[in-house]
N, C-alpha and C positions, 0 to 999 in steps of 0.2 A: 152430873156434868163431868167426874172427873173419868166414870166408866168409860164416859163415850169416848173422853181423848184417852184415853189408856188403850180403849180399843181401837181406835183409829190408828193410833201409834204403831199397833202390833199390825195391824192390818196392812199397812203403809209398808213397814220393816221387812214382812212376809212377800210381800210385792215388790220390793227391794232385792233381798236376795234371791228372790225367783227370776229375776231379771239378770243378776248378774250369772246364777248358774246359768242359765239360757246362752247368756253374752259370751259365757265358757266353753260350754260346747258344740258352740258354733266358731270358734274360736279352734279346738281340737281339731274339728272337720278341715277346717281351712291348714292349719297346720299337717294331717294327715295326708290331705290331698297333695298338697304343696312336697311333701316326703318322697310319695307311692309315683308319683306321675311323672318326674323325673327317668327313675328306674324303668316305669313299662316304656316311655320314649324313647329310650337308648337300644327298646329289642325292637321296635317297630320296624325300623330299614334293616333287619336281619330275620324276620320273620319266615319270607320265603323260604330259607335255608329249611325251615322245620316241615315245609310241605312233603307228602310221604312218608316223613320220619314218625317214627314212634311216638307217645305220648309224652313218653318218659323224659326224650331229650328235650322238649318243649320244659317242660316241670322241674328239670334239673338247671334248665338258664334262669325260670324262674327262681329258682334257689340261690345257685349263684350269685343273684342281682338282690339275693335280701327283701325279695318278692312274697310276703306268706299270705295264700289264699285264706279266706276265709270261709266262705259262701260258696253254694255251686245252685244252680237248674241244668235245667234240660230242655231241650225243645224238638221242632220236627223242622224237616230243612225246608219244606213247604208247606205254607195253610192251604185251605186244609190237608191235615198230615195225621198220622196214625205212627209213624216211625219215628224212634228216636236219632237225627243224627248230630244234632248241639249241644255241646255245655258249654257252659255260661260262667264264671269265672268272675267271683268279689274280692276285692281286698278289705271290707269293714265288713260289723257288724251289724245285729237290726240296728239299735242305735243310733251309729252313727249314719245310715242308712235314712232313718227317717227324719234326722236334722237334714241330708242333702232334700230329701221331697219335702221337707217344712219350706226350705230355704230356696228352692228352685235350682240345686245345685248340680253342678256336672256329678255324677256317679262312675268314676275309674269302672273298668270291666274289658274281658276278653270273653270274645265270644269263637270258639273253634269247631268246624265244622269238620267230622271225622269221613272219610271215605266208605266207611260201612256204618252198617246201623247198631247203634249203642243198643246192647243187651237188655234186652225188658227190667233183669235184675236190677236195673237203674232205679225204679220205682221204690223198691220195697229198701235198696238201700238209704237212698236219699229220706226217707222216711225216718226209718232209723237213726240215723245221722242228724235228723232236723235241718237237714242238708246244709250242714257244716261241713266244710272239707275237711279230711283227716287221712292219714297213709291209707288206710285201705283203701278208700276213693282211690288215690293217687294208683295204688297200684291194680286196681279194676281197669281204669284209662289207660295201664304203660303200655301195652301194647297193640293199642288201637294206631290207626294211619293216619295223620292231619291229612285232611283237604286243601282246608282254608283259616287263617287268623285274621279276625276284625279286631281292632282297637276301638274300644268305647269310652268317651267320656274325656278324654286325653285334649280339651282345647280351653280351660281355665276351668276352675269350679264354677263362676260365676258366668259364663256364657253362654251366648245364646246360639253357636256352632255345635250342630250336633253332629257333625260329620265325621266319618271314620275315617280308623287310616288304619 
């Protein structure tokens, strides 16, 4: 008898703190989001400015604003598509990442659409990378031309608005 409450106990306790971590970093999320989303809001109504411009001066407001990617993709500007002309642009990690899709949460993200088609090289380095951003990304993209800037994710974490801006 005394196993089974000993083991209950433990059992109980382990279920306990699994619950509180859980409670934690869902908690970081909410804190993170609440930090980042501030910041990409204040570039939103100045975004046009970076249309044409290089990559580089989009990446450098990022900086400025204490904005650090983390994450990249790629995509094609049309389905079906074969060309690359989108990256895709995280501020967290897997992580925290999979707390926002456990959670139904909003996911911060820019999506930028370049005037010409991103270099094949995109493939093999994103691989490499574990398509983590990191300088060299950064300075593959400086001199590519923004199109267009979408803002993703920017209308609460917990909403049901998925609308860009």
């Amino acid at each position: 008898m005394k196993s089974i409450l000993l083991k209950s106990l433990l059992i109980i306790n382990f279920l306990f703190i699994y619950n509180c971590r859980a409670q934690t970093t869902t908690n970081d999320y909410i804190t993170f989001y609440n930090d980042v989303v501030p910041k990409l809001n204040s570039i939103v109504p100045t975004k046009t400015q970076f249309y044409g411009q290089n990559f580089s001066n989009f990446s450098n407001e990022l900086q400025n604003k204490n904005i650090d990617v983390v994450l990249l993709t790629y995509d094609t500007k049309t389905a079906p598509g074969i060309k690359y002309y989108v990256l895709n642009l995280f501020f967290t990690n897997h992580v925290m990442w999979s707390i926002a899709n456990d959670n139904d949460y909003q996911l911060p993200a820019i999506s930028i659409t370049f005037e010409n088609e991103i270099p094949s090289q995109i493939e093999q380095l994103t691989i490499q990378n574990q398509g983590k951003w990191n300088s060299n990304l950064a300075q593959f993209f400086s001199n590519m031309k923004i199109e267009s800037i979408r803002f993703i994710g920017l209308n609460g974490y917990n909403s049901q608005d998925n609308s860009l801006k």
